[in-house]
VEXVEX-80654 format. One record per residue (C-alpha): y, x, z; residue number from 1; residue in one letter. Coordinates in steps of 0.2 Angstrom, whole numbers. Each point is the difference from the previous one (the first is absolute). Last residue first. Example, Ala and Ser with C-alpha at 12.3 -4.5 7.8 and 13.67 -1.06 7.14 Angstrom:
     y     x     z  nr rest
    -5    68    36   2    S
   -17    -6     3   1    A
//
This chain:
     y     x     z  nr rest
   107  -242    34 660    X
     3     0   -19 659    X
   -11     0   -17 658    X
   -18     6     5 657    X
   -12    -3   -13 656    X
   -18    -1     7 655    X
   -14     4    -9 654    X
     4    19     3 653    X
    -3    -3    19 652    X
   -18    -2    -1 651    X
    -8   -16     2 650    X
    -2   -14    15 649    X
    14    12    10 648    X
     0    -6    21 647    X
    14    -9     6 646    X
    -5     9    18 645    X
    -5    17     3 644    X
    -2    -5    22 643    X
   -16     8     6 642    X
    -1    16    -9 641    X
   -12    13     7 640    X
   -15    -7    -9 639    X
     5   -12    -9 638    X
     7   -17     4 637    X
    10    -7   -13 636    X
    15   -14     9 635    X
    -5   -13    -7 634    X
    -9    -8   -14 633    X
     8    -8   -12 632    X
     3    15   -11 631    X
    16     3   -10 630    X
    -1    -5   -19 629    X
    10   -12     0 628    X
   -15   -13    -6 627    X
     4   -11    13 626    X
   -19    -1     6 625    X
     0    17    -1 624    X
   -20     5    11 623    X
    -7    15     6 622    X
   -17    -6     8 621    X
    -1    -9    17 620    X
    -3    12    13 619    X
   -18     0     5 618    X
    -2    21    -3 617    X
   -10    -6   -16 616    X
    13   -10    -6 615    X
     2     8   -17 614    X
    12    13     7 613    X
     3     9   -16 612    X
    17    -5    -2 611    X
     5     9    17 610    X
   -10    15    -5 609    X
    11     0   -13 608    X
    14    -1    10 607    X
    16    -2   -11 606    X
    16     4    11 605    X
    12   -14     8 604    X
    15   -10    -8 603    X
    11   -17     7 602    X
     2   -12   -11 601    X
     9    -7   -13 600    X
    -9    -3   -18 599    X
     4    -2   -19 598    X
   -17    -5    -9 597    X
    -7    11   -13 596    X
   -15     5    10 595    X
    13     8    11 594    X
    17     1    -2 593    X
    11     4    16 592    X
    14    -2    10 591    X
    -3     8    17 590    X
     1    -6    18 589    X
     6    10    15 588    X
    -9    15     9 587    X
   -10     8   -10 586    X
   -19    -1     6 585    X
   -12    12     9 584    X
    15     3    12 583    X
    -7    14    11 582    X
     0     4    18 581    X
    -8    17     7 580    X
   -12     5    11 579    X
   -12     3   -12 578    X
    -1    -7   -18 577    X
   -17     3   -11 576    X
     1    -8   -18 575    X
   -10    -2   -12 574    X
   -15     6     6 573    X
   -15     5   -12 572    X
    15    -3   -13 571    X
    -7   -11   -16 570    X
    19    -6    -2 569    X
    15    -3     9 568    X
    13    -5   -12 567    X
    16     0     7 566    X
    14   -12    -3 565    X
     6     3    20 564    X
    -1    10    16 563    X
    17     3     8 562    X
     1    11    15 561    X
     8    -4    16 560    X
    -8    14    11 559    X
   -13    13     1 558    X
   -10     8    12 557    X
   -16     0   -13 556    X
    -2    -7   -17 555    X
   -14     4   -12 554    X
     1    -6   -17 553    X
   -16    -4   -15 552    X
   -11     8    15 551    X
   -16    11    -2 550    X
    -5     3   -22 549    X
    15    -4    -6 548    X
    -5   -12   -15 547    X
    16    -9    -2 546    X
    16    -2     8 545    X
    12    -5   -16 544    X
    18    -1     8 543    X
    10   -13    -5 542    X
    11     1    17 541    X
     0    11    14 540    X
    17     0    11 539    X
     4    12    12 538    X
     8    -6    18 537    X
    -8    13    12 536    X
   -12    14     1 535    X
   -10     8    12 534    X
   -15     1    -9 533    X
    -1    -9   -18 532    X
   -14     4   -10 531    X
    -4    -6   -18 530    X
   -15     1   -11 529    X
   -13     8    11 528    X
   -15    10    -9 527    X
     9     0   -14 526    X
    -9   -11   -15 525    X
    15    -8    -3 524    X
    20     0     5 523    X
    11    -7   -15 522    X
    19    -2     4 521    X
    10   -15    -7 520    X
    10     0    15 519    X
     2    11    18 518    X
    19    -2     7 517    X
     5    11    13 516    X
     9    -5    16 515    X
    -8    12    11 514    X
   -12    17     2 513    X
    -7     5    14 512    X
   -18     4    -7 511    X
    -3    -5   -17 510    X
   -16     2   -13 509    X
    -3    -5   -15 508    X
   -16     0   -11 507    X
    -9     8    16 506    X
   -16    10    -3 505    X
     4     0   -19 504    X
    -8    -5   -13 503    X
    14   -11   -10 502    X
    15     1     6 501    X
    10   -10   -16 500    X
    20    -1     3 499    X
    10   -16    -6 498    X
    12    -1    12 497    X
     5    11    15 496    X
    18    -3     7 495    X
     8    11    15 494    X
     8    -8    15 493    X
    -7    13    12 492    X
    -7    14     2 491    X
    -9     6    17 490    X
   -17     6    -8 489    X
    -5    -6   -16 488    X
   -15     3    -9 487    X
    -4    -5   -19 486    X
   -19     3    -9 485    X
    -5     8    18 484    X
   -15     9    -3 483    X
     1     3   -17 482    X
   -11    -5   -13 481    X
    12   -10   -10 480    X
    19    -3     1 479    X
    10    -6   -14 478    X
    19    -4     1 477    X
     6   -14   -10 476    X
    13    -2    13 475    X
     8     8    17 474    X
    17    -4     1 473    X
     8    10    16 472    X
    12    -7    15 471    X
    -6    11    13 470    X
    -8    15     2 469    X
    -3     6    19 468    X
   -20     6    -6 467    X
    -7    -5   -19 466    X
   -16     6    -6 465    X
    -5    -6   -18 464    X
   -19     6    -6 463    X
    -6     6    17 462    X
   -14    12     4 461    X
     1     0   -20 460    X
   -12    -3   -12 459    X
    10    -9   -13 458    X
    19    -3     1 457    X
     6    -8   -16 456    X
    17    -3    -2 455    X
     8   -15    -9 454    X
    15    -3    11 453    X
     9     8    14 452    X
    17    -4     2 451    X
    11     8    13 450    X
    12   -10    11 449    X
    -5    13    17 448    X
    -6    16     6 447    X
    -5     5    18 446    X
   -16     7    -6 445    X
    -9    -5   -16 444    X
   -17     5    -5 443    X
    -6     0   -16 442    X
   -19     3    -4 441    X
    -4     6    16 440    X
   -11    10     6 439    X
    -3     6   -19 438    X
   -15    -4   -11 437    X
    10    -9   -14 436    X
    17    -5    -4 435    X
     4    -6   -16 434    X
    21    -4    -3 433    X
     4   -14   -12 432    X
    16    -5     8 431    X
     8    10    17 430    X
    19    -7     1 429    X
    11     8    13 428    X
    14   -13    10 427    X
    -3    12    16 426    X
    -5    15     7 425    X
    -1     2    19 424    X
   -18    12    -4 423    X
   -11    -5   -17 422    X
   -16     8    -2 421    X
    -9    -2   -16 420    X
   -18     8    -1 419    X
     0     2    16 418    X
   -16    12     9 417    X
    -2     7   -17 416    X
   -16    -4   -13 415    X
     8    -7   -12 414    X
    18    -7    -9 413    X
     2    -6   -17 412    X
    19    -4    -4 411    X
     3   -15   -12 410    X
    17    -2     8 409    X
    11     4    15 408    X
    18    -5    -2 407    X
    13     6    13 406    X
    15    -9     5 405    X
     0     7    20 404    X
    -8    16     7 403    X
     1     3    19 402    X
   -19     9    -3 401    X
    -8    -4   -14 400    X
   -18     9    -2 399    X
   -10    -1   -16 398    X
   -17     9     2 397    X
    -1     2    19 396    X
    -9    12     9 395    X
    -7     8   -19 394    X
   -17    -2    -7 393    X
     6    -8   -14 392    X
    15    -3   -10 391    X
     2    -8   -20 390    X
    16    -7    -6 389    X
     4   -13   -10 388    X
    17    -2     6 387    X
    11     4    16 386    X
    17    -7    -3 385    X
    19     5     7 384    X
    12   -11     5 383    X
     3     5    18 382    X
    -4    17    11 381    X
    -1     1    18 380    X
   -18    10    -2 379    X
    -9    -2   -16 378    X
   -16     9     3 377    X
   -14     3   -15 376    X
   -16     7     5 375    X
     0    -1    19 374    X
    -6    14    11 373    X
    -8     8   -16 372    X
   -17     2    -8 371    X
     4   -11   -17 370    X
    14    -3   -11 369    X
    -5    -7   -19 368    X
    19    -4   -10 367    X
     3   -13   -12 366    X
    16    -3    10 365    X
    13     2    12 364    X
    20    -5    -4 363    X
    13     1     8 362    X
    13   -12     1 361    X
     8     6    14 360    X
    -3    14    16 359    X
     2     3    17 358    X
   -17     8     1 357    X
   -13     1   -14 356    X
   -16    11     3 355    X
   -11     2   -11 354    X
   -18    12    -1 353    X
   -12     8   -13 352    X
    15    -4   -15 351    X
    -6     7   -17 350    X
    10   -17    -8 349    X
    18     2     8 348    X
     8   -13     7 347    X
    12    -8    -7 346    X
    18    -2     1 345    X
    14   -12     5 344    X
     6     8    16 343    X
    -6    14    12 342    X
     9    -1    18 341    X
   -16    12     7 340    X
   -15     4   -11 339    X
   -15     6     3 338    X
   -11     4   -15 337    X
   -15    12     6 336    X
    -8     8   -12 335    X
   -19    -2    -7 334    X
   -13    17     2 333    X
   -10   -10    16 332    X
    17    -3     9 331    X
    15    11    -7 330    X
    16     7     8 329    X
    12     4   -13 328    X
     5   -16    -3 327    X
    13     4    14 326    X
     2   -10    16 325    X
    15    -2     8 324    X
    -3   -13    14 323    X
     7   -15     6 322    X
   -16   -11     4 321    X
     2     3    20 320    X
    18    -2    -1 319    X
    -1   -19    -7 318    X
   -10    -3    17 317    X
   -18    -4     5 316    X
    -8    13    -6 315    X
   -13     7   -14 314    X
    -4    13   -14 313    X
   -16     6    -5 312    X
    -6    12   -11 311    X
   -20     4    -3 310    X
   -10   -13     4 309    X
   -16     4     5 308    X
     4    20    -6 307    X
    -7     6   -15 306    X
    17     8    -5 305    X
    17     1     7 304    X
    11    16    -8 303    X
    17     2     7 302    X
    16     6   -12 301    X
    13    -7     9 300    X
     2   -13    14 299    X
    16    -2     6 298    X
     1   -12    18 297    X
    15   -12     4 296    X
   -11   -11    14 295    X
   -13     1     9 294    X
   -12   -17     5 293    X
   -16     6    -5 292    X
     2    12   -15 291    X
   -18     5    -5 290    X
    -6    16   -10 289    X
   -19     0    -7 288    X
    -6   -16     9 287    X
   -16    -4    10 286    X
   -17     9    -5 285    X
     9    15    -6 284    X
    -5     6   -14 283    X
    14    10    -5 282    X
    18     2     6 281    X
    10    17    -9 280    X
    17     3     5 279    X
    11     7   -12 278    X
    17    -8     9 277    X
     3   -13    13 276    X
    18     2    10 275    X
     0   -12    15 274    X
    18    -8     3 273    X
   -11   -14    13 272    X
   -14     0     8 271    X
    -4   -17     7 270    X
   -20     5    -3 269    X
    -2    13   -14 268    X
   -18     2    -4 267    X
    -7    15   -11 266    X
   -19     3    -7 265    X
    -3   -19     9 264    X
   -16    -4    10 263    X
   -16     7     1 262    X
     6    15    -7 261    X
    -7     7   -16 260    X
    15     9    -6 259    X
    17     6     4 258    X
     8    15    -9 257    X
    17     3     6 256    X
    13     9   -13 255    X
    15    -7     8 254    X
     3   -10    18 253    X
    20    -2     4 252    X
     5    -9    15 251    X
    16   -10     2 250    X
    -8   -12    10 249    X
   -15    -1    14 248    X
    -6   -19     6 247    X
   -18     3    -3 246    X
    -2    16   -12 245    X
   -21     0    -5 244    X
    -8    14   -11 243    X
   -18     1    -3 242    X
    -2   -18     7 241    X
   -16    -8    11 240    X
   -15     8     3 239    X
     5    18    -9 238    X
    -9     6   -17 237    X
    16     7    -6 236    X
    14    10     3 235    X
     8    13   -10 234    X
    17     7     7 233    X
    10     7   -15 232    X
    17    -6     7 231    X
     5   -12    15 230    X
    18     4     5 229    X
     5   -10    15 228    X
    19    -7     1 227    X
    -6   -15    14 226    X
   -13    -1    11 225    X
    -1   -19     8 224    X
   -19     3    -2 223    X
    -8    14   -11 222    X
   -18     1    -7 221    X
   -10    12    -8 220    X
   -19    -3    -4 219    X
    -2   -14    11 218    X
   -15    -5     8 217    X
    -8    18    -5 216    X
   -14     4   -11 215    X
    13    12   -10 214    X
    18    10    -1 213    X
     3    13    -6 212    X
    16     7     0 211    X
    10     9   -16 210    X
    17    -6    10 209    X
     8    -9    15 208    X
    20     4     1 207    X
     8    -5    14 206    X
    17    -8     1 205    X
    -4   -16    12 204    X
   -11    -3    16 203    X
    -2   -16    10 202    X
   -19     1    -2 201    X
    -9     8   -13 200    X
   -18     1    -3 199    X
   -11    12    -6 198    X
   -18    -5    -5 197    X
     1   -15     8 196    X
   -10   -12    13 195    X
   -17    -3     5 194    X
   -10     8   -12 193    X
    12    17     2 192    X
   -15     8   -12 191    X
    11    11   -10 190    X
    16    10     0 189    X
     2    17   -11 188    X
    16     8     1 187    X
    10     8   -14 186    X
    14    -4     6 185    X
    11   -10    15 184    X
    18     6     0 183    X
    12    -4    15 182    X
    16    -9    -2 181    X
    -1    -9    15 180    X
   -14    -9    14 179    X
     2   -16     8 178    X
   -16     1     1 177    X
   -12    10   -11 176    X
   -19    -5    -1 175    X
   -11    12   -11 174    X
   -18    -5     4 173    X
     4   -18     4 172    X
   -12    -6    15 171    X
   -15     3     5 170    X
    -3    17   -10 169    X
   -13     4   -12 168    X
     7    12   -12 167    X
    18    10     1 166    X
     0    14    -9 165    X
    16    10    -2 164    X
     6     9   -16 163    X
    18     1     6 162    X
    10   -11    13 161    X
    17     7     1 160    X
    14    -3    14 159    X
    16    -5    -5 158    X
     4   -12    16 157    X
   -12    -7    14 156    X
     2   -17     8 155    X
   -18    -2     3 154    X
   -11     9   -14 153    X
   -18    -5     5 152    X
   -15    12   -12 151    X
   -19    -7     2 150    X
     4   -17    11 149    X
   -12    -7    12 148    X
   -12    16    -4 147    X
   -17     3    -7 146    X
     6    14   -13 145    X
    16    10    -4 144    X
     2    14   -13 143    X
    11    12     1 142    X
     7    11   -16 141    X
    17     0     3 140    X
    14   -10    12 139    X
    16    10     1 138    X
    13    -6    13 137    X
    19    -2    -4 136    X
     3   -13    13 135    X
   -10    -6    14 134    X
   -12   -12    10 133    X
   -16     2    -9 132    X
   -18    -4     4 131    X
   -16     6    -5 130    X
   -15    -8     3 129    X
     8   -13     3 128    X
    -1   -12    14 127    X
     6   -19     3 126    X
   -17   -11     3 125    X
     8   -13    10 124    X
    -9    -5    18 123    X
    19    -4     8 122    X
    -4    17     9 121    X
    -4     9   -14 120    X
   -13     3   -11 119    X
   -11    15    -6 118    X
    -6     6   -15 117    X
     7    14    -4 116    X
   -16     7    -6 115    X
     5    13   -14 114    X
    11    13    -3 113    X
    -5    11   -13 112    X
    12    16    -5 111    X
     5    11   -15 110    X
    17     1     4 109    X
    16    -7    11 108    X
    18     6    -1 107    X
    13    -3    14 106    X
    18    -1    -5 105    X
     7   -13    13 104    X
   -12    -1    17 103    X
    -7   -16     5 102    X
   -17     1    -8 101    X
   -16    -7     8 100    X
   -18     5    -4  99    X
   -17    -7     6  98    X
    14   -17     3  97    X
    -5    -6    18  96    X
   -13   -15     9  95    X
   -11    14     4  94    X
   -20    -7     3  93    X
    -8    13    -8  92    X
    10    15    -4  91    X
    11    -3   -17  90    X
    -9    13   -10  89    X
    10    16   -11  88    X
   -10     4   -14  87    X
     1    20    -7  86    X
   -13     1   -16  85    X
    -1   -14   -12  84    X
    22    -1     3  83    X
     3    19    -6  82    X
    -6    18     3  81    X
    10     7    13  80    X
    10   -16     6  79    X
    19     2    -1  78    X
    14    -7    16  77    X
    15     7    -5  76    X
    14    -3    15  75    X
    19    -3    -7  74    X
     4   -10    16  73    X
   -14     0    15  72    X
    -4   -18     5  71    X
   -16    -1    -6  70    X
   -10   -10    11  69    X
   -21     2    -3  68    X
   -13   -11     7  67    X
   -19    10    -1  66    X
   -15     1    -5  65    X
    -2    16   -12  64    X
   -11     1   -13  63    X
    -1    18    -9  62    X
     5    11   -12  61    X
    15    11     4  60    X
    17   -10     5  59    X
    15    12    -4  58    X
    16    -1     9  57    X
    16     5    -8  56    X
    17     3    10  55    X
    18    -7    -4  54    X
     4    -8    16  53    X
   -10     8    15  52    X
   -19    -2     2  51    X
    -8     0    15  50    X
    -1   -19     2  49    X
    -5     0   -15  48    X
   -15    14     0  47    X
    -6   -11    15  46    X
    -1   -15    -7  45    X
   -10     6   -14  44    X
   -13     6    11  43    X
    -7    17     8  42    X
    15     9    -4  41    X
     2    18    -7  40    X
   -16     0    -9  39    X
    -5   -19    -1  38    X
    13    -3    -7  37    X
     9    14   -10  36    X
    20     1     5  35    X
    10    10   -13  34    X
    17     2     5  33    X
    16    -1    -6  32    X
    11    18     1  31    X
    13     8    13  30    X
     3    18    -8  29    X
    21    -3     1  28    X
    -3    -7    18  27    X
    -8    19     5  26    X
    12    11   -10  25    X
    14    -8     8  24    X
    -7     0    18  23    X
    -3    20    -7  22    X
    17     2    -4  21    X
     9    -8    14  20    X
   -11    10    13  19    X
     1    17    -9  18    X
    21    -5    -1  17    X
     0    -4    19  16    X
   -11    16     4  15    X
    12    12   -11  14    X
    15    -8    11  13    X
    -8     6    16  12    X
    -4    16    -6  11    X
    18     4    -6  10    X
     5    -6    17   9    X
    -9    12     7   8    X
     3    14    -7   7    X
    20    -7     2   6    X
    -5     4    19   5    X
    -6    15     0   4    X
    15     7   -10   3    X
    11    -7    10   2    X
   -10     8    16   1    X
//
């Protein structure tokens, strides 16, 4: 019986261990999987939701409508034969992603996913064709057509988007949201009309490189995304920019190429820290690179060429002019001199662009600038001069921006939108400058107690444009064949004497503007000489009105203005006020000479059409029976003006005004 029973305890114990062996044997053997679909699973939904973590499904040719979830971690899902041949369909009517990942570590190749073209409840179109919500994912060789979105990264880490296409869709074709440290190469992106190639939104550390990116809104473009890298990507021929970073700092973009766009090669909107180096930005119909309000970038070594105007920098701050830019960087073959808290030096001659910031006593001249954002910028900088030099086709020729002390002279400027801008600068002398088929010959915003004298401003929208400047000289300027000669909007208490606007539509023109003093100024052969709207207490005094082809001076919603020692002559109107009230006289007597005799008298303007009243509308011709020179008839009535009284009998240079 002992022995019997150690038998079979023997036995029992040989069982366990065959058990323990061949359960180890069995998970020792355990292997991924190969799922084929169709074969093993009809769809590819099916082959997932069959698969376990680390298995391998394989798509043979076909189309196959359907929505697929991956949610299985590790999973390979491969096509047979590449994207042409295996497409996966968003069904008709679904409002879903074709494919959605939520699994870490999952691999996609070799498909299409396409017609993803549904909306949502609020009516949006927001789906991809293939969407990811995960980390470590591997993204290769898909193409992604017809959908809302081509490839949507939503909070997704270190994933990889390789030699994709993405062509066609809605919306952006790569679009990452809030989205980290994942790499985006080698992908084609094109025909996103609507929107951009790839976008970022809220996302930082990724590195974007050797895309293409083309016939899009946007070739690449990142909002409030931060400590990007942007290398070797090539975009051109997009609707708006080939690369755009709006309110995005710290990024680093190196070795793009950006050509024919619509708009700018590169655009940095309030983007700020932003490393620029080798980049190319050619014939781009807008700017080559642009700084828009961004502040402290390095620009090293890019190449503008061809472009509309190929550098630009522009802002509203110190900080948005603060830049370190290196003369390495060249527009049209010419360096760029930029220089920051520069004194007492020259500019160099091969110069193709100048920039001068927090500077002194600089000086810029015998230089030809042309094809830029502005051709020489002097930006919060004082005692420096700008002198015979030559700029065209630029935004602004000569541009001072918080600039104070500065000389502009015998400078020739054409064919920009400004030839000279001036921006809150102030106590600047502009002498001898030529300015000729721009917008504006000079224009000057919020600036002040600068001298403008002896410029000629020909064939201009405007010759002189002046908005919220105040106490300015204006003199011995000449404005011909412009369409304002001198326009001034709000600006007040400035002084124009002696200027010619000659063939002009208005000689001079003022909206809003008060308290300014208009003397010695000759306005003829404009179609109106002078108008006035909305303005109050100016005085216009010995001003030649001659020949304008309209109205001598038009007047409307206007108050308290003093008319006086004008010549109005040969006007087919010489002067057409509304709504307003207007002293036609000055208002207390003057000491005078006239016909060699010492008068008193109160003083009108010279009518001539007064003097050539000969009686023929019954009013008793013009008569001086005291021989002061002031016409007995009054007040003149012409058309429009009902009380001009004291009336010139001559032109106002035959009287010698001593004292009022």
């Amino acid at each position: 019986m002992r022995t019997e029973a150690i038998c079979v305890v023997f036995l029992v114990v040989l069982a366990m261990i065959g058990i323990a062996v061949s359960v180890g044997v069995s998970d020792s053997t355990v292997s991924p999987a190969t799922i084929y679909v169709p074969d093993d699973h009809e769809t590819i939904q099916w082959a997932v939701d069959n698969a376990t973590a680390g298995d391998t499904i394989i798509v043979r040719d076909g189309t196959y409508p359907e929505n697929v979830k991956v949610n299985i971690e590790r999973l390979t899902i491969n096509s047979e034969n590449g994207s042409d041949h295996t497409i996966v369909v968003a069904p008709g009517g679904a409002n879903d992603h074709v494919l959605k990942v939520t699994a870490d570590h999952v691999s996609i190749k070799g498909l299409t996913v396409k017609d993803a073209k549904g909306k949502n409840e609020a009516g949006f179109y927001i789906y991809a064709g293939l969407y990811i919500d995960a980390h470590h994912c591997n993204i290769t060789d898909n193409k992604a057509m017809n959908n809302a979105y081509g490839f949507f990264l939503s909070d997704s880490t270190k994933n990889t988007l390789k030699n994709n296409i993405a062509s066609d869709n809605l919306g952006d074709n790569i679009y990452l949201n809030h989205s980290d440290s994942n790499t985006i190469s080698d992908n084609t992106v094109v025909k996103s009309s609507s929107r951009n190639g790839i976008r970022l939104w809220h996302s930082h550390g990724n590195t974007v490189c050797s895309n293409v990116a083309s016939n899009n809104q946007n070739g690449i473009r990142l909002d409030y995304s931060p400590n990007n890298i942007l290398e070797k990507n090539d975009a051109q021929s997009n609707i708006l920019n080939g690369i755009l970073l709006n309110a995005s700092n710290n990024n680093t973009l190196i070795y793009n190429i950006a050509k024919l766009n619509d708009g700018a090669g590169i655009s940095l909107v309030s983007s700020d820290n932003s490393v620029l180096t080798q980049n190319t930005a050619s014939a781009n119909n807008e700017l080559g690179i642009s700084l828009y309000t961004s502040s402290y970038c390095t620009l090293t070594g890019n190449v503008m060429d061809g472009n509309y105007y190929n550098f630009g920098v522009s802002g509203s701050g110190i900080n948005h002019v603060n830049h370190s830019i290196a003369t390495s960087n060249l527009v049209d073959g010419k360096p760029i001199y930029y220089w920051v808290d520069q004194h007492d030096q020259e500019i160099p001659k091969d110069a193709g662009f100048v920039g001068v910031v927090l500077s002194s006593n600089i000086t810029v001249k015998d230089l030809t600038l042309t094809n830029n954002s502005v051709g020489v910028m002097l930006a919060y900088s004082v005692n420096s001069s700008i002198e015979n030099v030559r700029t065209s086709n630029n935004f602004n020729g000569i541009a001072l921006y918080t600039s104070i002390n500065n000389t502009l002279i015998n400078n020739t400027n054409s064919n920009n939108v400004e030839g000279i801008f001036m921006d809150s600068s102030s106590f600047n002398y502009l002498a001898l400058n030529t300015n000729l088929h721009n917008n504006d010959g000079i224009s000057m915003d919020s600036s002040s107690l600068n001298n403008l004298e002896m410029n000629r401003n020909l064939n201009n929208e405007r010759g002189i444009s002046m908005y919220s400047s105040n106490d300015n000289l204006l003199s011995r300027n000449i404005n011909l064949y412009n369409e304002d000669g001198i326009s001034m909007d709000s600006s007040n208490n400035n002084s124009l004497e002696m200027n010619t606007n000659s063939k002009n539509g208005w000689g001079i023109f003022m909206f809003s503007s008060n308290d300014n003093i208009l003397n010695w100024n000759i306005n003829l052969n404009n179609r109106r000489g002078f108008a006035l709207n909305v303005s109050d207490y100016n005085i216009l005094t010995r001003n030649n009105i001659s020949n304008n082809n309209w109205t001598g001076i038009s007047i409307a919603n206007s108050r308290n203005n003093i008319i006086f020692l004008n010549n109005f002559i040969n006007n087919s109107r010489d002067a057409y006020p509304f709504n307003s009230t207007t002293l036609w006289n000055y208002p207390f007597e003057i000491n005078y000479t006239y016909n060699g005799a010492n008068h008193r008298n109160y003083m009108g303007n010279y009518w001539d059409e007064y003097i050539r009243d000969t009686g023929s509308s019954g009013l008793i011709p013009p008569q001086d029976s005291d021989g002061n020179g002031i016409g007995d008839r009054q007040p003149y009535h012409s058309i429009g003006i009902d009380m001009a009284y004291y009336p010139l009998m001559k032109p106002f240079e035959y009287y010698t005004i001593y004292a009022a």
